[in-house]
C-alpha positions as CSV (number, residue, x, y, z in Angstrom):
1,X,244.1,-48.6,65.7
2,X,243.3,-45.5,67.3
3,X,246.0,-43.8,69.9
4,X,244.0,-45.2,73.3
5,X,243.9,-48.4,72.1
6,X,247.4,-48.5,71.1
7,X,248.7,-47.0,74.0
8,X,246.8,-49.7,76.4
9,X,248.5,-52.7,74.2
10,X,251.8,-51.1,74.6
11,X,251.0,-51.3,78.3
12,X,250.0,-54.4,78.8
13,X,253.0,-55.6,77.2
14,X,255.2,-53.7,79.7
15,X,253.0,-55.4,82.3
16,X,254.2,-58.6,81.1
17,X,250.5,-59.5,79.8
18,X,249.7,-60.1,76.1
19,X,253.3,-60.9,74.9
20,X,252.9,-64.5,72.7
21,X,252.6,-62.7,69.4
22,X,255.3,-59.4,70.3
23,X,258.2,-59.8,68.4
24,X,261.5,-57.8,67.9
25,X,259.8,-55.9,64.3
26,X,256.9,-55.8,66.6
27,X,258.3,-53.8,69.1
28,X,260.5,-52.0,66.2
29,X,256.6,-50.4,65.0
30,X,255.5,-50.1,68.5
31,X,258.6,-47.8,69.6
32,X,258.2,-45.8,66.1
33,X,254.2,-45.6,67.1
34,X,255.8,-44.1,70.7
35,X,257.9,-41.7,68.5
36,X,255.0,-40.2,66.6
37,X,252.7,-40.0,69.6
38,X,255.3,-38.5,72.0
39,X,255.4,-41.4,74.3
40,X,258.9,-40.9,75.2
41,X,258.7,-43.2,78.4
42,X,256.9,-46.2,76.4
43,X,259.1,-45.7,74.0
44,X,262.7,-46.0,76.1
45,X,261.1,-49.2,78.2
46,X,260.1,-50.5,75.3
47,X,263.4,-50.8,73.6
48,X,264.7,-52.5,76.6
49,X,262.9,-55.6,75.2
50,X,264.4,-55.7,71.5
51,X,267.4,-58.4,71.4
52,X,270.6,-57.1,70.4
53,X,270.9,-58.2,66.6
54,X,267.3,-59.4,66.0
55,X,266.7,-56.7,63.3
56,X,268.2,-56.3,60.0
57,X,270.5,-53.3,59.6
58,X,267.9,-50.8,58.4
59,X,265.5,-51.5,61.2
60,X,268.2,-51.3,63.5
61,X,269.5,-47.7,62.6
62,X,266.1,-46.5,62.5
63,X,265.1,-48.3,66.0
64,X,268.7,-46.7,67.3
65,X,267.4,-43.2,65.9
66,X,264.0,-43.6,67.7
67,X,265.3,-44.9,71.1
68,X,267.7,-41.8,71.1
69,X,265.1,-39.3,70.9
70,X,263.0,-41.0,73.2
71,X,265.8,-40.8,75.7
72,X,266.7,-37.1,75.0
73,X,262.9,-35.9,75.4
74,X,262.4,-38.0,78.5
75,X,265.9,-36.4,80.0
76,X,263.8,-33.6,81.9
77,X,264.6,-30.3,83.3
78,X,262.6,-29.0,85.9
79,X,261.6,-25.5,85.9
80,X,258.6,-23.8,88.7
81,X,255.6,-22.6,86.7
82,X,255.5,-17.9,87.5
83,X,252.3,-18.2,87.6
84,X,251.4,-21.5,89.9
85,X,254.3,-22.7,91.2
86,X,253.7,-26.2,89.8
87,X,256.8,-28.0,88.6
88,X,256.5,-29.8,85.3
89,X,258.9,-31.6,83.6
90,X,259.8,-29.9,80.3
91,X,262.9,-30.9,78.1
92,X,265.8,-29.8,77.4
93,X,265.5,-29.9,73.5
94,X,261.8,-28.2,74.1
95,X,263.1,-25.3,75.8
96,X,266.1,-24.8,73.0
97,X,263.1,-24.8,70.5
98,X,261.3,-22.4,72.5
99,X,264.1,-20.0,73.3
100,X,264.7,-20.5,69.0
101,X,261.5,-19.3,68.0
102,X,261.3,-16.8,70.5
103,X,264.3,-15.1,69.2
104,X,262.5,-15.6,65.6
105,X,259.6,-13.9,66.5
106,X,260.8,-11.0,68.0
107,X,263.3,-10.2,65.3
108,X,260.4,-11.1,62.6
109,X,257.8,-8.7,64.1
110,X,260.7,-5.6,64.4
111,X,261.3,-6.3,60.6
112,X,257.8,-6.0,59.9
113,X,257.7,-3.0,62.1
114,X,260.6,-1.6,60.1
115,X,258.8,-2.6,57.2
116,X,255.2,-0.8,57.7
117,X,254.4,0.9,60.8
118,X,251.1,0.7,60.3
119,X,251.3,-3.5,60.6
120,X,249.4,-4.6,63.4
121,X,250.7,-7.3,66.1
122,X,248.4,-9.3,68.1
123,X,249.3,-12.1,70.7
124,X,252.7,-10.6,71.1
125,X,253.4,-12.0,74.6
126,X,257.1,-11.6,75.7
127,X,257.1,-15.0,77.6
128,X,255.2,-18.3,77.9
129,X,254.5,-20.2,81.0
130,X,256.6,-23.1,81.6
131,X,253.0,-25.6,81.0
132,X,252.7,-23.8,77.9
133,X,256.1,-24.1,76.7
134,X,255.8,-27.8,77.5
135,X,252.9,-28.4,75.8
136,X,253.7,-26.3,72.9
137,X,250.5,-24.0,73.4
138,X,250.3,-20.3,72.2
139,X,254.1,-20.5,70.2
140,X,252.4,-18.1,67.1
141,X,251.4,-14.3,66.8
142,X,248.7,-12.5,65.0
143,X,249.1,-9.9,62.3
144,X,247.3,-7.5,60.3
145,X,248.4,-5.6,57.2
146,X,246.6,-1.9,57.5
147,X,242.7,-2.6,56.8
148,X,243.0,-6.3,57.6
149,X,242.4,-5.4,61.1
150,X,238.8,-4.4,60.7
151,X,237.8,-8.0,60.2
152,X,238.1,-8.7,63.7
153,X,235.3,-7.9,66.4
154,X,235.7,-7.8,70.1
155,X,233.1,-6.9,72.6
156,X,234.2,-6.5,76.5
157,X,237.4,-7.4,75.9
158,X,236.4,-10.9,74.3
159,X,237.8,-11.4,70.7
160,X,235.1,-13.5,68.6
161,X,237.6,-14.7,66.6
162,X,241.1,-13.2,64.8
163,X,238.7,-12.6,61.6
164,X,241.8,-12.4,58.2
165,X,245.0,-12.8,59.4
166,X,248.0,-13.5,59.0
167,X,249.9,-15.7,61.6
168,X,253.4,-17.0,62.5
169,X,253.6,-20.6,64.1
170,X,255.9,-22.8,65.2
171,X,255.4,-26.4,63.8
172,X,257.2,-30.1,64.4
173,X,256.9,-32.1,62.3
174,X,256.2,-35.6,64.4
175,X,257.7,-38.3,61.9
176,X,260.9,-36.2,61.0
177,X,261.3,-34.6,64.2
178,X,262.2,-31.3,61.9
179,X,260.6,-27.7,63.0
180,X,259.6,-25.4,61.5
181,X,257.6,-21.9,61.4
182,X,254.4,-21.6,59.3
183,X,253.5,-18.0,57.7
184,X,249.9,-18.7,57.2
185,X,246.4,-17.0,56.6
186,X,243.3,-17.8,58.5
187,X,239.6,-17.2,58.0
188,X,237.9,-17.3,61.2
189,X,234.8,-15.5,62.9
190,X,233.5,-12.7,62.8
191,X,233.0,-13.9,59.1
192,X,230.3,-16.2,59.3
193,X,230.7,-19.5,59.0
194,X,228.1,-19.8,55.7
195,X,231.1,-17.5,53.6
196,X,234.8,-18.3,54.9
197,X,235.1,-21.3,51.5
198,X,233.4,-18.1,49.8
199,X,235.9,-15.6,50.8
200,X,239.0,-18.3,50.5
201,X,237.3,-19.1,46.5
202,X,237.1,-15.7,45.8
203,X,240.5,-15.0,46.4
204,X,241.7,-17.8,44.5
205,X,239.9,-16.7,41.5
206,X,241.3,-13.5,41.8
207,X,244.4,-14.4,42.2
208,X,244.6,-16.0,38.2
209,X,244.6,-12.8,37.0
210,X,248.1,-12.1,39.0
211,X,251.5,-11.6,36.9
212,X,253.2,-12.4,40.7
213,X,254.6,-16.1,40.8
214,X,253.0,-17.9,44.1
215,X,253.8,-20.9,43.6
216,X,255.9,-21.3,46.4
217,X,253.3,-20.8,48.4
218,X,250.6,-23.2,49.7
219,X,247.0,-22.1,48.7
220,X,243.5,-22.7,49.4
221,X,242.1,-25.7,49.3
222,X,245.2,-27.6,50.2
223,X,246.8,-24.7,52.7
224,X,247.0,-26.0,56.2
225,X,248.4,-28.7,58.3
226,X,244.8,-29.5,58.1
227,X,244.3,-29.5,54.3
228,X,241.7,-26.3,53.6
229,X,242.1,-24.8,57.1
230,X,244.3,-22.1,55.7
231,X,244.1,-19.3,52.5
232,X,247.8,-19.3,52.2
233,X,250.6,-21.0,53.6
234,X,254.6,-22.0,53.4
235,X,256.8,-23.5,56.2
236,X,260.2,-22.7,56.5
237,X,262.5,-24.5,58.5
238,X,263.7,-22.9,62.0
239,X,266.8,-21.8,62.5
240,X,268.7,-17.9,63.1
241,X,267.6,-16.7,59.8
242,X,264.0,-17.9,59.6
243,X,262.6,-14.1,60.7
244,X,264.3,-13.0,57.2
245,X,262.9,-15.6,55.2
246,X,259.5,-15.1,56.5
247,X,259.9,-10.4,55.6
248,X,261.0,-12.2,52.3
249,X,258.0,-14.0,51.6
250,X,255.8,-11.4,52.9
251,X,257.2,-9.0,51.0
252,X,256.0,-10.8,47.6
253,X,252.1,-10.8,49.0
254,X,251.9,-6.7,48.4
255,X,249.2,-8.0,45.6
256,X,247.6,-10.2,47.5
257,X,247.2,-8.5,50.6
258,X,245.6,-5.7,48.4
259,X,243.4,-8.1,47.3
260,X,241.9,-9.7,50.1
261,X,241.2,-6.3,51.7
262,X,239.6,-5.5,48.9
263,X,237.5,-8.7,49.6
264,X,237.2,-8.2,53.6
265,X,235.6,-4.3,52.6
266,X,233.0,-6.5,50.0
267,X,232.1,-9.1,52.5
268,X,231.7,-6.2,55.6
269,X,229.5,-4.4,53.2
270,X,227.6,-7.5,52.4
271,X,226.7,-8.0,55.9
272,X,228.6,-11.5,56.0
273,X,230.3,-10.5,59.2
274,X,228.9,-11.2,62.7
């Protein structure tokens, strides 16, 4: 059932319509459905209709799990918008994630700073506005190892794309509630479309011939929340030492970063960028 759908049966049961066939391990999937979706409201009123003792005692932790963190993300702050003025309603456990990997990113891009001078940081904004912070928009940065860079095109001002990259973004995980921060690598424009699963095959082959041990990492054509959407991936979980973890990781991609801008000079000579 897709999410409209379900949403509109969840509110006609709240409106007192459609309720014959709504039992308590009804409601029990429809709160966990809320839970996933981010329905925090739906989810609280709809717990107010499960009868005390009408699920067996795994259902019931698991229904007393969900119900608490729909509660805690519908317990609002308000905070004004710098930018509009609007108010919107962000949470309290949203804005302890945000200050989190905040703090993450800032310490990460120093150590890669510290690391190689020559790195290059896009997106590196200081703060978010409160409507991105509640929505979750923009929490990432761009980076480039020296070379990596000249995959990118911008004319006027406009970037047509982030071109090889490397990027660090914050990721929650909706059926755990756990967060995390991805250290990815895309393939966008200006590489034309026709040759990004070229460049990301190339680079796998390559990589056979590697004596480094990747296998912690995430590689094409399963990388990526998305499965293929990234070259190279791992997720480690946030917390205060999550900056370290990622210089460690990146630290063991010296190969590989040769490597692909080895492949980004072959495809620019090639003409396969816009």
């Amino acid at each position: 059932m897709n999410e409209e759908r379900q949403r509109r049966q969840i509110l006609r049961f709240l409106n007192g319509k459609g309720t014959k066939d709504i039992d308590a391990f009804c409601l029990y999937q429809l709160v966990d459905r809320c839970h996933y979706q981010g329905w925090w409201d739906l989810g609280v009123k709809l717990g107010l209709h499960i009868p005390p003792n009408s699920l067996d005692t795994h259902y019931q932790q698991r229904v007393n799990y969900l119900l608490k963190e729909c509660r805690t993300h519908f317990n609002p702050i308000e905070k004004k918008d710098p930018g509009t003025g609007i108010t919107p309603e962000i949470d309290a456990e949203v804005i302890k994630s945000y200050r989190l990997f905040k703090s993450q990113k800032k310490a990460f891009i120093e150590a890669l700073k510290d690391y190689d001078a020559n790195i290059k940081v896009e997106f590196n904004w200081k703060d978010l506005n409160e409507n991105h912070i509640k929505k979750k928009l923009y929490w990432f940065f761009i980076f480039y190892p020296p070379g990596w860079e000249k995959s990118t095109f911008t004319i006027f001002g406009k970037r047509l794309g982030f071109g090889v990259h490397f990027a660090f973004i914050y990721y929650f995980h909706r059926r755990t509630s756990e967060e995390y921060a991805r250290l990815s690598v895309g393939v966008e424009s200006p590489l034309k479309n026709g040759y990004k699963n070229q460049f990301k095959e190339e680079i796998i082959k390559g990589l056979r011939s590697f004596k480094e041990d990747l296998s912690e990492f995430e590689l094409w054509p399963t990388a990526g929340i998305h499965r293929g959407s990234k070259l190279l991936e791992i997720k480690m979980p946030l917390n205060s030492n999550t900056w370290k973890e990622a210089m460690d990781y990146y630290k063991k991609l010296n190969s590989f970063i040769l490597l692909v801008l080895k492949k980004i000079k072959e495809f620019r000579e090639n003409g396969y960028f816009k």
